[in-house]
DORORO-960849 format. One record per residue: z, y, x of N, C-alpha, C, CB in turn; residue number from 1. Coordinates in Angstrom, 2 decimals, decimal comma. Glycine has a CB too. Example, Ala and Ser with C-alpha at 12.3 -4.5 7.8 and 13.67 -1.06 7.14 Angstrom:
<pts>
+---------+---------+---------+---------+---------+---------+---------+---------+---------+---------+---------+---------+-----+
|      nz |      ny |      nx |     caz |     cay |     cax |      cz |      cy |      cx |     cbz |     cby |     cbx | num |
+---------+---------+---------+---------+---------+---------+---------+---------+---------+---------+---------+---------+-----+
|    7,80 |   -5,69 |   13,19 |    7,80 |   -4,50 |   12,30 |    7,80 |   -3,30 |   13,20 |    9,05 |   -4,47 |   11,31 |   1 |
|    7,08 |   -2,25 |   12,85 |    7,14 |   -1,06 |   13,67 |    7,87 |    0,03 |   12,90 |    5,72 |   -0,60 |   14,08 |   2 |
+---------+---------+---------+---------+---------+---------+---------+---------+---------+---------+---------+---------+-----+
</pts>
This chain:
<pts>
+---------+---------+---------+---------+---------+---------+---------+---------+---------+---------+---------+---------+-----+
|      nz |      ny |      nx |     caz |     cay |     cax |      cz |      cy |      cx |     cbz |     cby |     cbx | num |
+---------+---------+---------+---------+---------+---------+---------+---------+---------+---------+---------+---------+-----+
|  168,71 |  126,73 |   77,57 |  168,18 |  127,57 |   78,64 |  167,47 |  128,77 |   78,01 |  167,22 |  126,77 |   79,57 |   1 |
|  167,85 |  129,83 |   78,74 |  167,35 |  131,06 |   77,70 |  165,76 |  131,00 |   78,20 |  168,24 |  132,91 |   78,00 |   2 |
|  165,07 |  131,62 |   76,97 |  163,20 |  132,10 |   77,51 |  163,31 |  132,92 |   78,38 |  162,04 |  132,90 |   76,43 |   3 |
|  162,22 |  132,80 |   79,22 |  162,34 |  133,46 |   80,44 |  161,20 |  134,82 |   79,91 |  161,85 |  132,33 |   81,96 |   4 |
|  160,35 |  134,38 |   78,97 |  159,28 |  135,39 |   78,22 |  159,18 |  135,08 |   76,46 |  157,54 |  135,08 |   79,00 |   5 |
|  160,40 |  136,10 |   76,31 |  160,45 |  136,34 |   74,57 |  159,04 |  135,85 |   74,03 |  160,67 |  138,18 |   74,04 |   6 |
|  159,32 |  135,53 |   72,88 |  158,07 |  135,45 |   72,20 |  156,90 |  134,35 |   72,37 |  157,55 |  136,59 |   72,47 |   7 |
|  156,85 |  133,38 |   73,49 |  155,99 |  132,26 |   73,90 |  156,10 |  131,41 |   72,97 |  156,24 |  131,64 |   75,14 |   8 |
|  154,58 |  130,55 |   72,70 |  155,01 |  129,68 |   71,76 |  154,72 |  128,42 |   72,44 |  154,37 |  129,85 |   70,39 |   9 |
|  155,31 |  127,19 |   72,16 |  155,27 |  125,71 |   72,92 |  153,52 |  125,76 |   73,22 |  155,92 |  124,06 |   71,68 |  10 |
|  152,95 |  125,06 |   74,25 |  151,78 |  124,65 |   74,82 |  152,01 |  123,10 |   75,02 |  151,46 |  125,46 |   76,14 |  11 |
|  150,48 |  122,61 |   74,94 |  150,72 |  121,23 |   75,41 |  150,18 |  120,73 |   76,51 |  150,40 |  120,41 |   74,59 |  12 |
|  150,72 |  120,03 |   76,72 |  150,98 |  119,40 |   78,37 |  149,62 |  118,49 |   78,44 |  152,71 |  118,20 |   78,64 |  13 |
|  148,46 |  118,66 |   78,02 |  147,57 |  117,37 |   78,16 |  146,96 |  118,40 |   79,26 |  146,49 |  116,59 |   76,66 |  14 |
|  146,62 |  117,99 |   80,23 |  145,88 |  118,68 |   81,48 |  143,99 |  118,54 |   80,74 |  146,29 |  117,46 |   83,42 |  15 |
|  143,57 |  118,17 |   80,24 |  142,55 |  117,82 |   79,59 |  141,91 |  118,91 |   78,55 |  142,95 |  116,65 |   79,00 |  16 |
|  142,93 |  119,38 |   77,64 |  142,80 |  120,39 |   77,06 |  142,35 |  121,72 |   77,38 |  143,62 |  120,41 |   76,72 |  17 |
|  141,50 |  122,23 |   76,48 |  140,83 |  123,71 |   76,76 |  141,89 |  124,87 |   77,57 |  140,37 |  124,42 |   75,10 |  18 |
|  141,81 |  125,44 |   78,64 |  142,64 |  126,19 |   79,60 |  141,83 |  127,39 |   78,94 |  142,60 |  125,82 |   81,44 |  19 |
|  142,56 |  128,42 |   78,20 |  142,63 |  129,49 |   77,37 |  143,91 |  130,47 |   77,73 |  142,69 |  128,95 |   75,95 |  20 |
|  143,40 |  131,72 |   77,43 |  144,80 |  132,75 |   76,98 |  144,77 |  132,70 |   75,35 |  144,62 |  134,70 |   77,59 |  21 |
|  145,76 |  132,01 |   75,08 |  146,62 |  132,52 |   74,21 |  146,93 |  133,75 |   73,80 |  147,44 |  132,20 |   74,47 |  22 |
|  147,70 |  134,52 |   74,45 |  148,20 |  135,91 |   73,70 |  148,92 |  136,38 |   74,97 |  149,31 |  135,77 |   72,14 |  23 |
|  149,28 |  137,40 |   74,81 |  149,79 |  138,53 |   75,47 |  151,18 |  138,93 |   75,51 |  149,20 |  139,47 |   75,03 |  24 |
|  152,21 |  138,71 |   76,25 |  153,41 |  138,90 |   76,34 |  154,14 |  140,22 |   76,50 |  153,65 |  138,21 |   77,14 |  25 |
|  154,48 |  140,74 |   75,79 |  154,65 |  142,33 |   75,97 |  155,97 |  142,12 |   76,70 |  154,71 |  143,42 |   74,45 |  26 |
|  155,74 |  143,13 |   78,37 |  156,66 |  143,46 |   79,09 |  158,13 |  143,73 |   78,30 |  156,12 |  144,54 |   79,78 |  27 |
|  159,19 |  143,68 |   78,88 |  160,66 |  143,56 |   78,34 |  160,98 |  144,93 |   79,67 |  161,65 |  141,53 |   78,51 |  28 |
|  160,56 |  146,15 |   78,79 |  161,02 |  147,47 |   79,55 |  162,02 |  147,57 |   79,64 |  160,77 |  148,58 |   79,19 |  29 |
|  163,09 |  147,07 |   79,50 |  164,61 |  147,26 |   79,88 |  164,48 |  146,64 |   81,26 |  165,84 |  146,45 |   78,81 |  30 |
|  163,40 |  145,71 |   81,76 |  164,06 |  144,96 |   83,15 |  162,90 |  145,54 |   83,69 |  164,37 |  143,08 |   83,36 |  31 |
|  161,73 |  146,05 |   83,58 |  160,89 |  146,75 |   83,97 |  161,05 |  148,11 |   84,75 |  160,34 |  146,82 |   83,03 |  32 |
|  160,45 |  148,48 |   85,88 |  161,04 |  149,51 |   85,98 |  160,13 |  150,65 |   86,29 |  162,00 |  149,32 |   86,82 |  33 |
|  160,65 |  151,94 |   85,95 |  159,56 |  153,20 |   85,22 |  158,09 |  153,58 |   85,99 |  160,46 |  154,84 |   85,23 |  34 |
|  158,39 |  152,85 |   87,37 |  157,62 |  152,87 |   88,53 |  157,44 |  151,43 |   89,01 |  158,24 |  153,76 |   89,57 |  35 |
|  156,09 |  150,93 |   89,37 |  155,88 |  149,97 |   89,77 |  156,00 |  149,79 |   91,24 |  154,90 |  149,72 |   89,29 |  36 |
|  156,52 |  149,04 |   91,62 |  156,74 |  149,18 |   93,60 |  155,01 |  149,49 |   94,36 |  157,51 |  147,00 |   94,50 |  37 |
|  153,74 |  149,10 |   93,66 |  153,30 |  149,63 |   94,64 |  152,57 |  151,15 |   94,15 |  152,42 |  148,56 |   95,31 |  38 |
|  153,42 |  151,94 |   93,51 |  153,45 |  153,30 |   93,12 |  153,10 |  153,60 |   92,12 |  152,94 |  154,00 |   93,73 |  39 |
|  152,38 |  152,93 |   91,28 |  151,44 |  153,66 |   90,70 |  152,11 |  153,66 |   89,03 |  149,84 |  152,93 |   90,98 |  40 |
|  152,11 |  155,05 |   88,95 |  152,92 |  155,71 |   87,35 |  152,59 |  154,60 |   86,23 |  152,10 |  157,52 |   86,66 |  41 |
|  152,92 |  154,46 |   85,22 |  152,44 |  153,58 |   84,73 |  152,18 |  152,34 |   84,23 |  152,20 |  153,69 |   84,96 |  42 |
|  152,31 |  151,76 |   85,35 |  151,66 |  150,38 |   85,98 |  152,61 |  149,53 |   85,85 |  151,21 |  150,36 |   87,50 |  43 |
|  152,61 |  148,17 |   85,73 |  153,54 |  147,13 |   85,21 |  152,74 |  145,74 |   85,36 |  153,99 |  147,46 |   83,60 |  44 |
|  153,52 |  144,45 |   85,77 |  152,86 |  143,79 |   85,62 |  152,69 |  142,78 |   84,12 |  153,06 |  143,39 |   86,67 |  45 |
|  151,87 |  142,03 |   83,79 |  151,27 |  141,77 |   82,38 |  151,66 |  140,09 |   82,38 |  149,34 |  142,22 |   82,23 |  46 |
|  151,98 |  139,81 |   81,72 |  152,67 |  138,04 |   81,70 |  151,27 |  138,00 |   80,45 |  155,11 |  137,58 |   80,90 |  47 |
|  150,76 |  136,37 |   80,68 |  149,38 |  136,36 |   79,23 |  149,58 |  134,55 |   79,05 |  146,98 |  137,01 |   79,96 |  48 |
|  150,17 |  134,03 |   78,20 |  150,36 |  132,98 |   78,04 |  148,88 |  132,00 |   78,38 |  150,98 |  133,01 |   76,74 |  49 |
|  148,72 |  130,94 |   78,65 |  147,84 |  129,96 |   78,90 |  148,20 |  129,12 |   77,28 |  148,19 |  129,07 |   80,56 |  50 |
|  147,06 |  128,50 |   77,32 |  146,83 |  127,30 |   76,12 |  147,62 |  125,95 |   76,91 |  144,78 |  126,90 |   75,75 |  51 |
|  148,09 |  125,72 |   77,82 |  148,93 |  124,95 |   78,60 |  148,97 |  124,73 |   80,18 |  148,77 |  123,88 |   78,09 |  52 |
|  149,69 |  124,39 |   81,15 |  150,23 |  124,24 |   82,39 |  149,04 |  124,05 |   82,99 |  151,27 |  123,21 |   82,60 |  53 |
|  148,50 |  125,27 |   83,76 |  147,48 |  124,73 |   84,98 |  147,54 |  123,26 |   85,40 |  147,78 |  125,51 |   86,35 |  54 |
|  146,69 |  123,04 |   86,36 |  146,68 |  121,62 |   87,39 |  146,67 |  122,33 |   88,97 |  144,95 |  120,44 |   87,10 |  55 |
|  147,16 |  121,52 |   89,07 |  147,16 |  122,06 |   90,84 |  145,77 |  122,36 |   91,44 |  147,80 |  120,76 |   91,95 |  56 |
|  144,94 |  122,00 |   91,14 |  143,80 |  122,53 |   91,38 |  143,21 |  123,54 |   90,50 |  143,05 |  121,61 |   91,50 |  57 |
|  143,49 |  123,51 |   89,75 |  142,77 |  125,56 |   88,88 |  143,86 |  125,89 |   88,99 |  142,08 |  126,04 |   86,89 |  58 |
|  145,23 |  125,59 |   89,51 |  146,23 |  127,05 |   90,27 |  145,15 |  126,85 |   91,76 |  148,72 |  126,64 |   90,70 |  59 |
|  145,02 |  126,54 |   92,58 |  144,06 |  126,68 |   93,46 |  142,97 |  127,88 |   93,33 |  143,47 |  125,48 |   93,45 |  60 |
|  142,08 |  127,12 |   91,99 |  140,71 |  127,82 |   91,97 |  141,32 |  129,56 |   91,38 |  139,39 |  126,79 |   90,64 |  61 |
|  142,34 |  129,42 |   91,13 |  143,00 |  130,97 |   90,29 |  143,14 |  132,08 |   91,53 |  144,97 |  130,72 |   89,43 |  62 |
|  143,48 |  131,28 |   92,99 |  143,55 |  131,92 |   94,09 |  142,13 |  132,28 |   94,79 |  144,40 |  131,15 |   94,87 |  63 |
|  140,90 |  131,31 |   94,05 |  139,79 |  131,97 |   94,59 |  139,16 |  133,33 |   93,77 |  138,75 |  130,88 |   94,68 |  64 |
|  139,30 |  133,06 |   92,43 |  138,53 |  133,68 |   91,55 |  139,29 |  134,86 |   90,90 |  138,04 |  132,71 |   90,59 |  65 |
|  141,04 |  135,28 |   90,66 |  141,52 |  136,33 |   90,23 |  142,28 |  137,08 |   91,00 |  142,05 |  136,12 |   89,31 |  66 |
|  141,69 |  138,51 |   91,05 |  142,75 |  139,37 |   91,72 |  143,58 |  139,98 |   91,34 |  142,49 |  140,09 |   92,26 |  67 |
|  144,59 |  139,84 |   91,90 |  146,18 |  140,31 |   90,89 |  146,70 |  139,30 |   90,35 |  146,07 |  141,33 |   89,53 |  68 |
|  146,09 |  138,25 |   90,40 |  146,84 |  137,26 |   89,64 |  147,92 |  136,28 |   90,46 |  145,78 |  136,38 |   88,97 |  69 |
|  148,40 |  135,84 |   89,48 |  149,30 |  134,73 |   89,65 |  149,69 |  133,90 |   88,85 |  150,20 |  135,00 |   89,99 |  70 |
|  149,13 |  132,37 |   88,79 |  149,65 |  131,41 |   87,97 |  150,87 |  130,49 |   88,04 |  148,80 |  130,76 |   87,87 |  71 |
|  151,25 |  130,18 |   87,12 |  152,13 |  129,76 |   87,47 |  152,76 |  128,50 |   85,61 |  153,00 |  131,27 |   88,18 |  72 |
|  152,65 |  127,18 |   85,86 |  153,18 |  126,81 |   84,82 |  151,96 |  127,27 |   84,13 |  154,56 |  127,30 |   84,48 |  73 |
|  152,06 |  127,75 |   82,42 |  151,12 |  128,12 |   81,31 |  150,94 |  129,30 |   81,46 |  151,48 |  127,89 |   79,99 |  74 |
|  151,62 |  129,88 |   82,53 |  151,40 |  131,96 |   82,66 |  150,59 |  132,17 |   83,27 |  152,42 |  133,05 |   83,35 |  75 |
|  149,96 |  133,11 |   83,15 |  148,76 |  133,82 |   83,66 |  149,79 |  135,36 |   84,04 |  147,23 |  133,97 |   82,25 |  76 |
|  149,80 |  135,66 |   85,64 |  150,63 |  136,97 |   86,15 |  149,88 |  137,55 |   86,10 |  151,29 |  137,19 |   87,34 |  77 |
|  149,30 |  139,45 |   85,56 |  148,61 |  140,22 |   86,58 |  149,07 |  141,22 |   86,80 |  147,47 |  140,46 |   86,44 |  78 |
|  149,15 |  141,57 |   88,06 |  150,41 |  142,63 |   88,68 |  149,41 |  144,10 |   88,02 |  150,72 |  142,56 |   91,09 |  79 |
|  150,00 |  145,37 |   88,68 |  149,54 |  146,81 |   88,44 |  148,42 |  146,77 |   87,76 |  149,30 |  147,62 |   89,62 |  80 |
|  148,81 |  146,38 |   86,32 |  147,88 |  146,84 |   84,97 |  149,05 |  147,49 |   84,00 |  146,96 |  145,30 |   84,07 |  81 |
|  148,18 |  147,29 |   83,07 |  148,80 |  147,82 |   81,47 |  148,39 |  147,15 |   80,54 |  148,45 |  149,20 |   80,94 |  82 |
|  149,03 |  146,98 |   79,48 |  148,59 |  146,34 |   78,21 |  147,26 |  146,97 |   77,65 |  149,74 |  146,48 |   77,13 |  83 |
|  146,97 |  147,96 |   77,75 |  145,27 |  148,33 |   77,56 |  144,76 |  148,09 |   78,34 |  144,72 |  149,50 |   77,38 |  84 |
|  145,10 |  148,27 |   80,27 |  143,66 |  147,58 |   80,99 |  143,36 |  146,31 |   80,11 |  143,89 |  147,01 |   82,83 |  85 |
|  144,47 |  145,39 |   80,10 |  144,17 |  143,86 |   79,49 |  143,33 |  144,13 |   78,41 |  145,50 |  142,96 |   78,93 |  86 |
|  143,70 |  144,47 |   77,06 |  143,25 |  144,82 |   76,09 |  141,41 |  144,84 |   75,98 |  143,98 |  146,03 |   75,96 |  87 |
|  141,12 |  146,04 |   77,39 |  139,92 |  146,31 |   77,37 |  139,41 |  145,33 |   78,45 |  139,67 |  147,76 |   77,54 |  88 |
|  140,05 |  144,27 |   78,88 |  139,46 |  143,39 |   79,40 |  139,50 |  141,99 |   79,26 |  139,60 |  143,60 |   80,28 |  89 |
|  139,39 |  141,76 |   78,27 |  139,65 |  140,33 |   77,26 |  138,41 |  139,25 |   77,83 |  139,36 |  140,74 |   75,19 |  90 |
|  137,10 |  139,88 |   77,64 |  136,26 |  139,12 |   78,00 |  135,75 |  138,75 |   79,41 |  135,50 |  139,47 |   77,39 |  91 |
|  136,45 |  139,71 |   80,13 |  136,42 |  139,59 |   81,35 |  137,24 |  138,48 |   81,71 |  136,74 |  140,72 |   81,93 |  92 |
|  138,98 |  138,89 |   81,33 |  139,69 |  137,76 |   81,66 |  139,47 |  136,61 |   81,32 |  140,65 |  137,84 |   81,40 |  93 |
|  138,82 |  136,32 |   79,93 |  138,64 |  134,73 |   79,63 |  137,39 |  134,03 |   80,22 |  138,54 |  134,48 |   78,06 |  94 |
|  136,80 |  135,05 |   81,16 |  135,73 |  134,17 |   81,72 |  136,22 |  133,93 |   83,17 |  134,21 |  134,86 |   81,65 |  95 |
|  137,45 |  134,41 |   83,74 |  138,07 |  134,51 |   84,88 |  138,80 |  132,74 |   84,65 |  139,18 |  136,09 |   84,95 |  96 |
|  139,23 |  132,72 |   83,05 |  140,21 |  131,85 |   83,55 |  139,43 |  130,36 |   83,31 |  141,74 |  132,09 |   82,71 |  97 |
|  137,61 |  130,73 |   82,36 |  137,13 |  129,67 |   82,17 |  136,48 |  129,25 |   83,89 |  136,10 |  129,86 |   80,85 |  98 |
|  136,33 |  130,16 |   84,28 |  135,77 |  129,69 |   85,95 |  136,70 |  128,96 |   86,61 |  135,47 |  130,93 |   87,03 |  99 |
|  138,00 |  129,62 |   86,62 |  139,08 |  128,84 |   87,60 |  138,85 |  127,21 |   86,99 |  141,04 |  129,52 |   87,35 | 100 |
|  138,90 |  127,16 |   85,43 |  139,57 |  125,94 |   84,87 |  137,94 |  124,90 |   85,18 |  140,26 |  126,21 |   82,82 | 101 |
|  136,71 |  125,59 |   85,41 |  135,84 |  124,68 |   86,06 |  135,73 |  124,45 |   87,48 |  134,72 |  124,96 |   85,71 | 102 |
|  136,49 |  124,82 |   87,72 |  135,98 |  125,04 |   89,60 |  137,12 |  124,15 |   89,83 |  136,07 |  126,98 |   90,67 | 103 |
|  138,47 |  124,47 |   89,52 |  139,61 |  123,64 |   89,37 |  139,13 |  121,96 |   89,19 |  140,45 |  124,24 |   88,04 | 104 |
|  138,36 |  121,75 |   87,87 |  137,66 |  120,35 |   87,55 |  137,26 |  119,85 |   88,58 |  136,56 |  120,31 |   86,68 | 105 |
|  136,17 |  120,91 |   89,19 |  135,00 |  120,24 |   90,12 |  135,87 |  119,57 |   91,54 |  133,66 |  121,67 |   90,68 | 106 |
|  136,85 |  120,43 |   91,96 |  137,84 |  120,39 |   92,85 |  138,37 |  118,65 |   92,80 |  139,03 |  121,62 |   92,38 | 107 |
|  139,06 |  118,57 |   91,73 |  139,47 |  117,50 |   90,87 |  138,46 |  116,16 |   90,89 |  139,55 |  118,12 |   89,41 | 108 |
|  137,58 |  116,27 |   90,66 |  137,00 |  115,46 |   90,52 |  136,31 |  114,82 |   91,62 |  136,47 |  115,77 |   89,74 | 109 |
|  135,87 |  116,11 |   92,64 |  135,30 |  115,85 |   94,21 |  136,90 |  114,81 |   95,01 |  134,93 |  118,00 |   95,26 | 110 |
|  138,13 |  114,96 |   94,36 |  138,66 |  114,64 |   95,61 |  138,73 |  113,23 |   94,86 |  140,10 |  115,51 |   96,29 | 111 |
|  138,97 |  113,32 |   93,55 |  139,00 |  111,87 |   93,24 |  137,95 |  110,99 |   93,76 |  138,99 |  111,70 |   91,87 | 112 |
|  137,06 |  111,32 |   93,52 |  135,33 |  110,57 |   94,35 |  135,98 |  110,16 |   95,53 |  133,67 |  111,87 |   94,88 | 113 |
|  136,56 |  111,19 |   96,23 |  136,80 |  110,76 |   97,86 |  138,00 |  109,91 |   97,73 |  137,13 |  112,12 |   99,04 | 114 |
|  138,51 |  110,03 |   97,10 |  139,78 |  108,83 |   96,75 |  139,11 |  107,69 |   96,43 |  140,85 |  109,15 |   95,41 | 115 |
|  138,18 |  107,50 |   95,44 |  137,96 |  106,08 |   95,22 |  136,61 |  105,77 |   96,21 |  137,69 |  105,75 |   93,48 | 116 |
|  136,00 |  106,41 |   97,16 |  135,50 |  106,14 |   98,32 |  136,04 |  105,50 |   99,53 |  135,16 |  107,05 |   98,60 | 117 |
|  137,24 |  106,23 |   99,80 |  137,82 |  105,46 |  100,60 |  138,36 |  104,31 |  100,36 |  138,50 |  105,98 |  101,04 | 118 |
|  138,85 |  104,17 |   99,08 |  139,67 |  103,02 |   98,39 |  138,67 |  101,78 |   98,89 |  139,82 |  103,21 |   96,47 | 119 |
|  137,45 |  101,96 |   98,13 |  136,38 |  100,76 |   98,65 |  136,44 |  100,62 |   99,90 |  134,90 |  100,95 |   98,39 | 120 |
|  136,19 |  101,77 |  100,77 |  135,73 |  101,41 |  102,01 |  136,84 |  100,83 |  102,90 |  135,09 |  102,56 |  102,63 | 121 |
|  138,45 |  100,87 |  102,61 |  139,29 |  100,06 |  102,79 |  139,05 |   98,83 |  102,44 |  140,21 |  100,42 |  102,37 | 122 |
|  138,66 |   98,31 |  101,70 |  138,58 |   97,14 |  100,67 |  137,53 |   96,83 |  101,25 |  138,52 |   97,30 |   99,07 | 123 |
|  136,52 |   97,44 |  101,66 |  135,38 |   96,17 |  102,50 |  135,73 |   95,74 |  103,87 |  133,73 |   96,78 |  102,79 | 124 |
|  136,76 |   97,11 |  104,52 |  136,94 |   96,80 |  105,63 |  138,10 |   95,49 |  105,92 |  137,22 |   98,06 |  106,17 | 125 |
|  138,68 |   95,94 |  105,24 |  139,68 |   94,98 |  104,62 |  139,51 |   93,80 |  104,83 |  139,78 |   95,01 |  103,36 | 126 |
|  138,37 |   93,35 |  103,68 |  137,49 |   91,91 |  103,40 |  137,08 |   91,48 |  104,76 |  136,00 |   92,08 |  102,38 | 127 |
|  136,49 |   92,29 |  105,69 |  135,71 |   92,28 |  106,88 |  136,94 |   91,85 |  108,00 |  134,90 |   93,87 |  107,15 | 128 |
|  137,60 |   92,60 |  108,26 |  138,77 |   91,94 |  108,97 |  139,12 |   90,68 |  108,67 |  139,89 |   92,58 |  108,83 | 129 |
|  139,52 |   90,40 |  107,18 |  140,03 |   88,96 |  106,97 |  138,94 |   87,90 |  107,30 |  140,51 |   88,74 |  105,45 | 130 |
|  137,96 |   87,75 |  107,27 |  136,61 |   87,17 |  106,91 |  136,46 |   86,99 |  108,50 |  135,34 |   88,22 |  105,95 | 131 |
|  137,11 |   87,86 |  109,34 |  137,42 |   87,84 |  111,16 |  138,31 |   87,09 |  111,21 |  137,91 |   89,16 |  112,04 | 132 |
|  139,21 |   87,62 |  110,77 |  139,90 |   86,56 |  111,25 |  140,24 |   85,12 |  110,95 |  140,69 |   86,95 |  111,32 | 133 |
|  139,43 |   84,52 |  109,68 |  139,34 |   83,47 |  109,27 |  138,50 |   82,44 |  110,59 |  138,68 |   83,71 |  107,87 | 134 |
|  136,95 |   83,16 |  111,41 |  136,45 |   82,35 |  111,70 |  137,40 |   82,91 |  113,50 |  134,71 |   82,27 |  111,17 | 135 |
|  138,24 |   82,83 |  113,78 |  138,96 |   82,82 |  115,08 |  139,67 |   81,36 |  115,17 |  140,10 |   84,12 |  115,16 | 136 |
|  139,42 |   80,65 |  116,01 |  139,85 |   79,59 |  116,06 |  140,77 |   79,41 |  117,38 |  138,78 |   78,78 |  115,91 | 137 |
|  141,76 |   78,82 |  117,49 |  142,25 |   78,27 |  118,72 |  142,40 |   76,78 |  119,52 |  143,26 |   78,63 |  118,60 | 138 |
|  141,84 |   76,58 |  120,31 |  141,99 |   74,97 |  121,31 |  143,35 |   74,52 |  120,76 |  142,11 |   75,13 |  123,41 | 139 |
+---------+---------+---------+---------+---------+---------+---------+---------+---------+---------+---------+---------+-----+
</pts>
């Protein structure tokens, strides 16, 4: 299967691992085109590799916290920039993507709580029903 972005190097799949940019994917100006659709001279959008595959929840938190963006898989999208906006915004972006990848956690972790909340509270109710219907007797 051909790369879909020259130049990427393998990431690993542990969802656990530090959520980082990696490096910077330089646009493939042959499929690029001289004008960006929403006008502006210049302008292109910026592919920025991830240290590995979001979680469904910091692709979530990526929709609260970056504009222009789009994640997707280990990519980090950001539409109408340039390789120097990025450039001159390195520290900006890596604190964009360390927020998503905590807020993402917190996300993560709140629903699991509510997962193993209910789990119990099935499980007592559970107990409670059977424990009913043990003392039902019939003539």
């Amino acid at each position: 299967m051909p790369e879909r972005h020259p130049g990427r190097i393998e990431t690993p799949e542990d969802p656990t691992a530090e959520l980082r940019i990696v490096k910077a994917i330089p646009p493939d100006l042959e499929k690029a085109p001289s004008r960006n659709w929403s006008g502006d001279e210049g302008k292109y959008t910026v592919h920025l590799q991830l240290s590995r595959s979001v979680t469904p929840y910091e692709k979530k938190a990526f929709e609260q916290v970056g504009k222009r963006m789009r994640v997707y898989g280990s990519t980090l999208e950001i539409s109408n920039t340039t390789l120097e906006e990025i450039r001159d915004k390195t520290g900006e972006l890596s604190r964009v993507v360390q927020q998503a990848e905590e807020r993402g956690r917190a996300m993560q972790e709140e629903h699991e709580e509510r997962a193993r909340e209910s789990k119990r509270e099935r499980a007592e109710e559970s107990d409670r029903l059977r424990k009913l219907s043990e003392e039902i007797t019939f003539d």
